[in-house]
DRENDO-1510 file (C-alpha; in Angstrom, 1 decimal, always signed):
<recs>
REC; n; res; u; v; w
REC; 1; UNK; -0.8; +8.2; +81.9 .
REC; 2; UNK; +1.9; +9.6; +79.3 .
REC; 3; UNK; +5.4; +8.9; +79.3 .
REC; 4; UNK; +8.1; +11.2; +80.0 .
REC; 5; UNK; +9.1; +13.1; +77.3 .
REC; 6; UNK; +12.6; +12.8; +77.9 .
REC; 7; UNK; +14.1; +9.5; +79.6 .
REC; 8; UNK; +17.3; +8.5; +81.0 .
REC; 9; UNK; +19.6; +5.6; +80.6 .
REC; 10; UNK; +20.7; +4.9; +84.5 .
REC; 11; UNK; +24.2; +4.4; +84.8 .
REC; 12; UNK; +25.7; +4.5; +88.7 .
REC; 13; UNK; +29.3; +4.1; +89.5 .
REC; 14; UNK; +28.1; +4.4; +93.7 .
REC; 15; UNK; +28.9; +1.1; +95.8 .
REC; 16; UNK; +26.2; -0.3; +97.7 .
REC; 17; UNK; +27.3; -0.1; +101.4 .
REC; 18; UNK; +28.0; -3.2; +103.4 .
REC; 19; UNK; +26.4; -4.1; +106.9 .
REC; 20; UNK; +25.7; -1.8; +109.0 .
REC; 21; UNK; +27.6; -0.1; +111.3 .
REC; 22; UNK; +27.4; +1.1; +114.9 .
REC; 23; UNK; +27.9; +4.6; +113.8 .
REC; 24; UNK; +26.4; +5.5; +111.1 .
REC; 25; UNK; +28.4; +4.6; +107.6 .
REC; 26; UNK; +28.6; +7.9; +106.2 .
REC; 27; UNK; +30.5; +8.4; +102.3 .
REC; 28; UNK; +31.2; +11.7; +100.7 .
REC; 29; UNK; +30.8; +10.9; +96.7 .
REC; 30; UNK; +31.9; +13.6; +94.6 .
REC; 31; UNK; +31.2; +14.4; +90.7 .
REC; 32; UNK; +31.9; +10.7; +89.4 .
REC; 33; UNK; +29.6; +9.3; +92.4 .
REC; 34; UNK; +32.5; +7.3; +93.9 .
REC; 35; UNK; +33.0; +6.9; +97.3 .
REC; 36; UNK; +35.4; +8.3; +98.3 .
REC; 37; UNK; +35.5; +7.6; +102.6 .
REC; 38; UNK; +33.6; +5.5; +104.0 .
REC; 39; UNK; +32.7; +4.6; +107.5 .
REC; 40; UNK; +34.0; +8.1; +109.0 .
REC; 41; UNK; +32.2; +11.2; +109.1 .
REC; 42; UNK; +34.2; +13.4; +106.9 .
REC; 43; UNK; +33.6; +17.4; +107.9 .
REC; 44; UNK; +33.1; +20.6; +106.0 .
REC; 45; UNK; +36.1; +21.1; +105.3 .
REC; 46; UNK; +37.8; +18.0; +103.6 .
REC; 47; UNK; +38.3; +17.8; +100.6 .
REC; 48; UNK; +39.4; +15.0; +98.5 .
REC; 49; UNK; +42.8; +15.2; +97.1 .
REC; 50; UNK; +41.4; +15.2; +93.2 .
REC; 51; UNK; +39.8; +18.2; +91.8 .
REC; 52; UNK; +36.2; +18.3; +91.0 .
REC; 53; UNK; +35.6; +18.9; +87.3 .
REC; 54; UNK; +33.1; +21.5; +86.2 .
REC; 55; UNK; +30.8; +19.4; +84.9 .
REC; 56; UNK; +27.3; +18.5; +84.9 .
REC; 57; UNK; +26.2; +15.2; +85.4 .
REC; 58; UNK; +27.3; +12.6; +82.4 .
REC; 59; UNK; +23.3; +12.0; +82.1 .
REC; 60; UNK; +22.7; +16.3; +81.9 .
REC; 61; UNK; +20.8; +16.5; +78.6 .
REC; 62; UNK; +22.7; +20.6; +79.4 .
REC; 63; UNK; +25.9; +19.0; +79.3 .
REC; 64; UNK; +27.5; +21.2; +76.3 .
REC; 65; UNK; +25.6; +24.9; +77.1 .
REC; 66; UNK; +22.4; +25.6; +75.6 .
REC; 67; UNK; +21.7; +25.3; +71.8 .
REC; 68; UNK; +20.0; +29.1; +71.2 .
REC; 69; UNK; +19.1; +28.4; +67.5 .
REC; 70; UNK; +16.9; +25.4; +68.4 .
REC; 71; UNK; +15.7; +27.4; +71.9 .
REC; 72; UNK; +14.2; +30.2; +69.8 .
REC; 73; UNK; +12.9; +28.2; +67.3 .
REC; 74; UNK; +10.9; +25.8; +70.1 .
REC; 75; UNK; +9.8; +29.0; +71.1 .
REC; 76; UNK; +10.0; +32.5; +69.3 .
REC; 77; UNK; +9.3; +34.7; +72.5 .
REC; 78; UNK; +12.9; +34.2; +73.9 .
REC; 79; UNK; +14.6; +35.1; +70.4 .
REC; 80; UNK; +13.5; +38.7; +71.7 .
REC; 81; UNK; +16.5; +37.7; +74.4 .
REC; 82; UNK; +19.4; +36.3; +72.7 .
REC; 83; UNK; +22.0; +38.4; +71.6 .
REC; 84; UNK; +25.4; +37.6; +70.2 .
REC; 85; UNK; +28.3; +38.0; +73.1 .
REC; 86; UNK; +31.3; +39.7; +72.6 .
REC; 87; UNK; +33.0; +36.0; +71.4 .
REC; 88; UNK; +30.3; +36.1; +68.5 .
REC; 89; UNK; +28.5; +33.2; +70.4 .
REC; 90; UNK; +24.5; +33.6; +71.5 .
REC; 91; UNK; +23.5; +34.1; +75.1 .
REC; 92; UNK; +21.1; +36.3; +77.6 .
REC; 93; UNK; +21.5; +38.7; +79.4 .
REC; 94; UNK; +21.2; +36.6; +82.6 .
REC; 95; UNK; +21.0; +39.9; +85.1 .
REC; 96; UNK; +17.9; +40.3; +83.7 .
REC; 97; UNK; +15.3; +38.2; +85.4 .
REC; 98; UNK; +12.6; +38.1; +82.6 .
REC; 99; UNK; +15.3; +37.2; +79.5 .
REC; 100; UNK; +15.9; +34.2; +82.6 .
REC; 101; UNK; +12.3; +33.3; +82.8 .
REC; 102; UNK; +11.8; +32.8; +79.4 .
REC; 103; UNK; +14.8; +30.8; +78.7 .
REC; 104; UNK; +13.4; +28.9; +81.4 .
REC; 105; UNK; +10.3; +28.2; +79.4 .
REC; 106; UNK; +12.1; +27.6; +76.2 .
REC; 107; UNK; +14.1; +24.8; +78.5 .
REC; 108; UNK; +10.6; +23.3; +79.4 .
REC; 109; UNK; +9.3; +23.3; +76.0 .
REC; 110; UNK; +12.1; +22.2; +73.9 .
REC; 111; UNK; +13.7; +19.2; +75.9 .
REC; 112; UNK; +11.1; +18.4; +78.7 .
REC; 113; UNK; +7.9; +18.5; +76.6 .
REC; 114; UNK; +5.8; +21.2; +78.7 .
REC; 115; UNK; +4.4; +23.9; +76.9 .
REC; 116; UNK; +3.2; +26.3; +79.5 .
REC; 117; UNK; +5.4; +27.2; +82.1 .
REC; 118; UNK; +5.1; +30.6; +84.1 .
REC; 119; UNK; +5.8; +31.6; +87.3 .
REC; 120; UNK; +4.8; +35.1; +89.4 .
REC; 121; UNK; +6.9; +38.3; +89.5 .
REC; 122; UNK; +9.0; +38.1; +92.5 .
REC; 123; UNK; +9.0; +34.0; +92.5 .
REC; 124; UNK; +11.9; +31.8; +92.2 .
REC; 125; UNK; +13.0; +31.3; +88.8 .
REC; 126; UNK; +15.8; +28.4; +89.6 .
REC; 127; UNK; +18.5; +27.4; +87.0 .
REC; 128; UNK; +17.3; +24.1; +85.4 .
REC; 129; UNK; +20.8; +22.5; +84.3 .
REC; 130; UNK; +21.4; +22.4; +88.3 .
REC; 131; UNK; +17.8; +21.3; +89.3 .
REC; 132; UNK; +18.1; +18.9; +87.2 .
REC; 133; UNK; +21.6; +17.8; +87.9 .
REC; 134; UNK; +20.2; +17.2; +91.5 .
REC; 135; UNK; +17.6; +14.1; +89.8 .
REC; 136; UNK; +20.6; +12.4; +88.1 .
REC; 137; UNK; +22.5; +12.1; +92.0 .
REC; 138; UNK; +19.3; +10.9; +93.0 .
REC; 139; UNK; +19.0; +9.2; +90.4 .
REC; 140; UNK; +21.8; +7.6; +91.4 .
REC; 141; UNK; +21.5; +7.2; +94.8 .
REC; 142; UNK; +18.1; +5.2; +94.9 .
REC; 143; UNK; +19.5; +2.9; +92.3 .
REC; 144; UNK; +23.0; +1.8; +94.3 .
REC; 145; UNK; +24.1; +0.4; +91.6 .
REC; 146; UNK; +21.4; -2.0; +90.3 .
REC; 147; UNK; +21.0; -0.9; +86.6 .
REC; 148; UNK; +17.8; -2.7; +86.8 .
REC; 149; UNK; +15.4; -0.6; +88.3 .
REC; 150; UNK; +12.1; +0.8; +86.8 .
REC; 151; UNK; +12.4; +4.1; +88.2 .
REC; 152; UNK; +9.5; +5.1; +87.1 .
REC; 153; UNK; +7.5; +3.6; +90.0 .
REC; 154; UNK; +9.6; +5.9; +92.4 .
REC; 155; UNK; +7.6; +8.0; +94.7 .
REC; 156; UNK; +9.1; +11.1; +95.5 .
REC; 157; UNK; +8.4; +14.1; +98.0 .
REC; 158; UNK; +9.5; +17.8; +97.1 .
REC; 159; UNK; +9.7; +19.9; +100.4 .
REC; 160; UNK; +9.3; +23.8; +99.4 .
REC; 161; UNK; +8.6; +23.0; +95.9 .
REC; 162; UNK; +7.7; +27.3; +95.5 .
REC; 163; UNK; +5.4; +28.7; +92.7 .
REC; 164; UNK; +8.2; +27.2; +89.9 .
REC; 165; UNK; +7.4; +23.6; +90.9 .
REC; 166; UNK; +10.6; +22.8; +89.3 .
REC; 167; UNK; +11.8; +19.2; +90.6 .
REC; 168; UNK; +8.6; +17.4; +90.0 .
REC; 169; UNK; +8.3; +18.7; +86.6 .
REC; 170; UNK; +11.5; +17.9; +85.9 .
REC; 171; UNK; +11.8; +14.5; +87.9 .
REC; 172; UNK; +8.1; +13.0; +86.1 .
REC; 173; UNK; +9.6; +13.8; +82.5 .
REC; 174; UNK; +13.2; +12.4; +82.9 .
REC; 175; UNK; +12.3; +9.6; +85.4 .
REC; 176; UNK; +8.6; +9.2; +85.0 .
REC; 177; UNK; +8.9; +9.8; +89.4 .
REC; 178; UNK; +5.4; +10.4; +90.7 .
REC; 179; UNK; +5.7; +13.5; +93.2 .
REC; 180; UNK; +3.6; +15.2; +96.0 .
REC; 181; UNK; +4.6; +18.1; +96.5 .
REC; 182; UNK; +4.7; +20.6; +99.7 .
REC; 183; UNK; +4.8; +24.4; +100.2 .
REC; 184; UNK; +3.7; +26.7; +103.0 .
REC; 185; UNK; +2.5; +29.3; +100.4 .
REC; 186; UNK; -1.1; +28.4; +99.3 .
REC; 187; UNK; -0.5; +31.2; +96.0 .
REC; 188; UNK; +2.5; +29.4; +95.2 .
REC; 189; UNK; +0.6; +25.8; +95.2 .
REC; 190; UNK; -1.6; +27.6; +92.8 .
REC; 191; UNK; +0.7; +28.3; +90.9 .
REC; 192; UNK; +1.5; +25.0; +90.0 .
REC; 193; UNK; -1.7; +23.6; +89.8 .
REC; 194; UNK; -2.4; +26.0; +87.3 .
REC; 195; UNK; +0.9; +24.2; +85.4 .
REC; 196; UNK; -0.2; +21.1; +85.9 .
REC; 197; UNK; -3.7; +21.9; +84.2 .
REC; 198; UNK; -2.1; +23.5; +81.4 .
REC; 199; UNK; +0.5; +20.4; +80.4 .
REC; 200; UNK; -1.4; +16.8; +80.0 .
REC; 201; UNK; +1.9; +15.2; +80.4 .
REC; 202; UNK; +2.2; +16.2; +84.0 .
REC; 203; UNK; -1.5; +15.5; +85.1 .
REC; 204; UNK; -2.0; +12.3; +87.5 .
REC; 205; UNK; +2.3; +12.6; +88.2 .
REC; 206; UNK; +2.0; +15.1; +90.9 .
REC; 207; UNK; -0.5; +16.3; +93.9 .
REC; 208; UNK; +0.3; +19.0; +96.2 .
REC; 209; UNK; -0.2; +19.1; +99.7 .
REC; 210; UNK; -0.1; +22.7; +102.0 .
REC; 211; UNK; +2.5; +22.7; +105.4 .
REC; 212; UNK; +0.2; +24.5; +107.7 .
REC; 213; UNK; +3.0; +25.0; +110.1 .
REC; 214; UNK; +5.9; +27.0; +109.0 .
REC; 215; UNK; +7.8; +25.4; +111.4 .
REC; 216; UNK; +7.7; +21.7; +110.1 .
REC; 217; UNK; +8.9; +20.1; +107.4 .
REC; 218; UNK; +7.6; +16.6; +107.3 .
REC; 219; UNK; +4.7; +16.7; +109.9 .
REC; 220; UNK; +1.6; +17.6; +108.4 .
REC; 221; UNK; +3.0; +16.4; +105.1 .
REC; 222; UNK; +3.8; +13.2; +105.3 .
REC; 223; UNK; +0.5; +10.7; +105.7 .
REC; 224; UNK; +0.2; +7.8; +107.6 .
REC; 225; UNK; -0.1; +5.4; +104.2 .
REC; 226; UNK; +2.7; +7.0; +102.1 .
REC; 227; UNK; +5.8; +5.9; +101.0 .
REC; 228; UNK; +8.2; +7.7; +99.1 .
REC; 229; UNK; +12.0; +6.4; +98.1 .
REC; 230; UNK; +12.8; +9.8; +97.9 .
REC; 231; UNK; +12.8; +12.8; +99.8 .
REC; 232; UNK; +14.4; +16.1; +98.0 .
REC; 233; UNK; +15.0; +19.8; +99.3 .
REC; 234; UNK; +16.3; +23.3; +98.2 .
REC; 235; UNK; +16.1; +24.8; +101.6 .
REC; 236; UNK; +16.1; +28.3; +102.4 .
REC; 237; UNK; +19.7; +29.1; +103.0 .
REC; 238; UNK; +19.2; +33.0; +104.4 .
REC; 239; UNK; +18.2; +33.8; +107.7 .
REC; 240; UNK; +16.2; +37.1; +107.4 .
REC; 241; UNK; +14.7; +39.2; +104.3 .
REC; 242; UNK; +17.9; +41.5; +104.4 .
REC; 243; UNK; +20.2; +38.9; +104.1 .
REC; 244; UNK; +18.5; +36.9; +101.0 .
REC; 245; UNK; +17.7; +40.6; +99.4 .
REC; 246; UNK; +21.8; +41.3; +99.6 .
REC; 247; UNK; +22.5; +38.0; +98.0 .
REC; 248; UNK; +19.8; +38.5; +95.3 .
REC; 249; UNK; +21.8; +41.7; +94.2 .
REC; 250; UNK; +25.1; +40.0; +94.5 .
REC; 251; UNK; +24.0; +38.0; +92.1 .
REC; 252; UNK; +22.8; +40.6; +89.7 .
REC; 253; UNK; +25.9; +42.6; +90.2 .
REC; 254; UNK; +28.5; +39.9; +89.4 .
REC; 255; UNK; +26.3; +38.6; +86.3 .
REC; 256; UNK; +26.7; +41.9; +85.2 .
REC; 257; UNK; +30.0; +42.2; +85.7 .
REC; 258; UNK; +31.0; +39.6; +83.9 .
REC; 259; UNK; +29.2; +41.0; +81.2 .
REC; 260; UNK; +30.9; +44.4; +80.9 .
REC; 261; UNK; +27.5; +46.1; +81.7 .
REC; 262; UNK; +25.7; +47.8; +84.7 .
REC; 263; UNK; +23.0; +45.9; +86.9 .
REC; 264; UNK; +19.6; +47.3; +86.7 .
REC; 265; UNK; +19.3; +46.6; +90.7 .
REC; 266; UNK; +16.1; +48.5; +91.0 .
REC; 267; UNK; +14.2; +46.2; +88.9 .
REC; 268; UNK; +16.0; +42.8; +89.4 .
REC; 269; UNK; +16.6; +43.1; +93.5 .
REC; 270; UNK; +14.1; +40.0; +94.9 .
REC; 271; UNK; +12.7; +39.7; +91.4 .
REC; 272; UNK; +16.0; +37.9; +90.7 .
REC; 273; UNK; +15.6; +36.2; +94.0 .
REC; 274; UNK; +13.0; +34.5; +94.6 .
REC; 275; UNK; +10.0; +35.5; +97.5 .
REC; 276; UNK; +10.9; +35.3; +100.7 .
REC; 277; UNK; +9.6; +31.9; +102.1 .
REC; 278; UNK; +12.1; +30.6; +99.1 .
REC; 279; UNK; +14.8; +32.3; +100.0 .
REC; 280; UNK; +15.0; +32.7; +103.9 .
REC; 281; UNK; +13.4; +31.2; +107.4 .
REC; 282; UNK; +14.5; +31.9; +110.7 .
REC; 283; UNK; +17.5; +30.6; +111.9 .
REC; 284; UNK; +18.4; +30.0; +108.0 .
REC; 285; UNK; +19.7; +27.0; +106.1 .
REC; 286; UNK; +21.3; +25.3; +108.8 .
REC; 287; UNK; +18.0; +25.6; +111.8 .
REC; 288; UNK; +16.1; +24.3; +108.5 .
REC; 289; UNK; +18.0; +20.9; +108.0 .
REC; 290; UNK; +18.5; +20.6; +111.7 .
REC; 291; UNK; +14.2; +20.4; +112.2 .
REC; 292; UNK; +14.5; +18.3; +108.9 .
REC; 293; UNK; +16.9; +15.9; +110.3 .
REC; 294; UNK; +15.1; +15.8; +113.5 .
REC; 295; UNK; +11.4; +15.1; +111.9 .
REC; 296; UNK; +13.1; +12.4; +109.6 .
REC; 297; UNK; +13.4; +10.1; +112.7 .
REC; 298; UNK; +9.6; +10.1; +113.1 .
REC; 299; UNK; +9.0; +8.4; +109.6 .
REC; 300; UNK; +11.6; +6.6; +109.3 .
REC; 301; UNK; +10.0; +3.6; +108.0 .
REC; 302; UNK; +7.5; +5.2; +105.5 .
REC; 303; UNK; +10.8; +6.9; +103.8 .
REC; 304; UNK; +13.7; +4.8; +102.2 .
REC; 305; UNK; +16.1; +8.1; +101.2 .
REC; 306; UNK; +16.1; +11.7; +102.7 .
REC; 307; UNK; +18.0; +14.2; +100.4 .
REC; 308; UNK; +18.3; +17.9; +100.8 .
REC; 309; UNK; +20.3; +20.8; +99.1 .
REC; 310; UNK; +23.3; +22.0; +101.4 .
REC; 311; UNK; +24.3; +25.5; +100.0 .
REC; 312; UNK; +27.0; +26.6; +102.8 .
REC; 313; UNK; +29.6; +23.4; +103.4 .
REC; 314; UNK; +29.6; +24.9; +107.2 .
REC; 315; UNK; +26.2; +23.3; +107.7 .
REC; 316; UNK; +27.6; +19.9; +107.1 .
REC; 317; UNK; +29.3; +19.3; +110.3 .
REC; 318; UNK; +26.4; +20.2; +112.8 .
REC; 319; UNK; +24.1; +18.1; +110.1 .
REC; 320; UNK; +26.7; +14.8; +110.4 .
REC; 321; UNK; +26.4; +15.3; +114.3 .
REC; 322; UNK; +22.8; +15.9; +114.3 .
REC; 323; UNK; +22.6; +12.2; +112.2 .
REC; 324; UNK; +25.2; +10.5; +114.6 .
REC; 325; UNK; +22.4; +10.9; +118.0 .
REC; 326; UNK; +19.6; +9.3; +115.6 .
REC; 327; UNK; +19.6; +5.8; +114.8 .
REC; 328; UNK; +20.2; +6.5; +111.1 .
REC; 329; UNK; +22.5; +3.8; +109.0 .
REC; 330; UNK; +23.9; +5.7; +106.2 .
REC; 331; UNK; +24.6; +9.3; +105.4 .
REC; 332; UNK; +26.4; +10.6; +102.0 .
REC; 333; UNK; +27.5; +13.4; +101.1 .
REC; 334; UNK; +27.2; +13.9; +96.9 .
REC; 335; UNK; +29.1; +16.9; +95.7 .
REC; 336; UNK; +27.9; +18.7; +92.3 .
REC; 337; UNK; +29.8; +21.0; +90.7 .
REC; 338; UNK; +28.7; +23.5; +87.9 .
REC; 339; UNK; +31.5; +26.4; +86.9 .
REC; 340; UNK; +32.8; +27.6; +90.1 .
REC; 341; UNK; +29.7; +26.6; +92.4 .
REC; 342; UNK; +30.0; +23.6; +94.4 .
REC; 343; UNK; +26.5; +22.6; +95.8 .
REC; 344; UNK; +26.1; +19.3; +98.0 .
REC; 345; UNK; +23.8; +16.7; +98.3 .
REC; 346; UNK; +23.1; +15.7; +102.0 .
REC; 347; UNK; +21.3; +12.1; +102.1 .
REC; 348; UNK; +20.7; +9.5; +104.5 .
REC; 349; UNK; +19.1; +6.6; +104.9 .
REC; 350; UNK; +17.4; +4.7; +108.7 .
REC; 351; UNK; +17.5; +1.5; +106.1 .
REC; 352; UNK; +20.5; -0.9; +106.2 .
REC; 353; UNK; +21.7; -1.8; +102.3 .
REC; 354; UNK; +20.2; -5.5; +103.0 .
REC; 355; UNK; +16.5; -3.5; +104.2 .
REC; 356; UNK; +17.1; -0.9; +101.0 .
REC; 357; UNK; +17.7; -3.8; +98.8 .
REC; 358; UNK; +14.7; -6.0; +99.7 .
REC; 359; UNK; +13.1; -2.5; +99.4 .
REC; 360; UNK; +14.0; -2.0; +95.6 .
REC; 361; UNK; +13.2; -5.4; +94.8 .
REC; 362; UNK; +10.0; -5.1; +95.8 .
REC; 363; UNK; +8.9; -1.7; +94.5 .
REC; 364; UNK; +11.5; -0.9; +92.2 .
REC; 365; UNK; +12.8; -4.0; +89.9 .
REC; 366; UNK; +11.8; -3.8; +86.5 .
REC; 367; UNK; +9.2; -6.9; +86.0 .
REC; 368; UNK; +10.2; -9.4; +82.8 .
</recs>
């Protein structure tokens, strides 16, 4: 098995949490992973007193922008892309979803060592300095602390992983995780397998597994033998075809916007977006976390962490109350912030810390 091509140094400023609690101990963390209230749920709307910085993660390898030079010389098709911008710095044109991809697979190349990276017109093309910001917090979390760990015996599951197969490419090379990986779209599973053929390095980290039932999210997936430490999500967050089709041109419009220009929406539209089982289920982002939460229960001794994406900070109140009827021990709430985008990490955990440390010492401690 190779190594990943890129690896982190783990460094966690997040508390272990103490004995458990009646209710469950529930800790929004924001930027700096520092609790910041514990033991109370805290709702959608508070907010802690200091301001978030607009910053990646410390451990973001896409910390200080993207070096174009060294991008185009990793790979020559995306120096058909870059342009200087009106402040004599080099960029893209990110309205335009193919001068995206390819910077996408310039990304891959250059700092995550896979050379062949492609996904289908209309799929998902996600943002990779905010994918992988979402491994560093999880990075994070599973460690509590312990800069000990050998995280590259973590096992991982990806819920929704789309044609793009994004996290586990990015979670083997940085953390050496081993992934499965789940979709309800059998085209977009091939999609990935046909990654996974084309890049050694990825081969034996990660098999895929299809959700027959478009309604589930762990059952069917999740075997009787597994184990994972992690769960991790980008759920849907629209709630029909119309509604993620009027955000995909939002987005167009306001990237060109900001460039002075005019947004070609006829050819971007859901091109930009993503397809529609990425972008939108029924009953949206918030009925998707409330069937997650509610399947968690079933396994929750096979899983130590369950993490998902929570794109509208509405969704966190009816998520904290759906976790207060279960009989879970922890929840956190990570915040991330890139530019102006907050995104939040919902976790949570049926383990107590002493269970989640004998845990880690078990599977996770480095061995000397």
């Amino acid at each position: 098995m190779s190594k990943p091509a890129v690896k982190a140094t783990l460094k966690s400023n997040a508390p272990a949490q103490g004995k458990a609690q009646p209710r469950p101990n529930v800790a929004r963390v924001d930027s700096k992973s520092r609790a910041v209230g514990k033991h109370k749920a805290i709702s959608a709307t508070t907010r802690s007193d200091k301001p978030l910085q607009k910053a990646l993660h410390p451990r973001n390898i896409h910390l200080n922008g993207y070096d174009f030079t060294a991008l185009t010389r990793a790979f020559p098709p995306l120096k058909a892309f870059v342009r200087p911008t009106p402040y004599g710095a080099l960029s893209i044109d990110f309205a335009d979803p193919l001068a995206v991809k390819t910077l996408n697979a310039a990304l891959l190349k250059h700092h995550y060592g896979i050379g062949s990276w492609d996904i289908p017109k209309g799929a998902l093309c996600p943002p990779i300095p905010g994918r992988v910001d979402y491994l560093h917090y999880l990075a994070d979390l599973l460690a509590e602390g312990d800069k000990s760990l050998a995280l590259d015996n973590a096992r991982v599951l990806d819920i929704g992983t789309g044609a793009n197969g994004i996290y586990p490419i990015l979670g083997s090379q940085v953390y050496g995780w081993q992934f499965v990986a789940s979709d309800i779209n059998a085209h977009s599973l091939a999609n990935v397998q046909g990654i996974i053929e084309r890049n050694p390095a990825l081969q034996g980290r990660l098999s895929l597994r299809l959700q027959p039932d478009e309604k589930a999210v762990f059952k069917g997936i999740i075997e009787a033998d597994d184990r994972f430490e992690l769960t991790l999500c980008n759920p849907p967050f629209h709630a029909s075809l119309a509604e993620a089709s009027e955000g995909s041109l939002r987005k167009v419009r306001n990237l060109a916007a900001n460039r002075g220009g005019k947004a070609q929406l006829a050819s971007a539209k859901l091109n930009f977006g993503g397809q529609a089982a990425e972008l939108w289920c029924q009953g949206g982002e918030q009925q998707f976390l409330a069937t997650m939460i509610l399947e968690s229960q079933f396994f929750a001794e096979q899983c130590l962490w369950f993490t998902s994406l929570v794109s509208k900070k509405e969704n966190l109140k009816p998520c904290y109350q759906a976790l207060a009827q279960l009989k879970v021990d922890t929840v956190k709430t990570i915040e991330m912030q890139q530019g102006n985008k907050i995104t939040r990490v919902l976790a949570w955990s049926f383990h107590s810390a002493a269970k989640r440390l004998q845990w880690r010492t078990a599977i996770l401690k480095s061995s000397k």
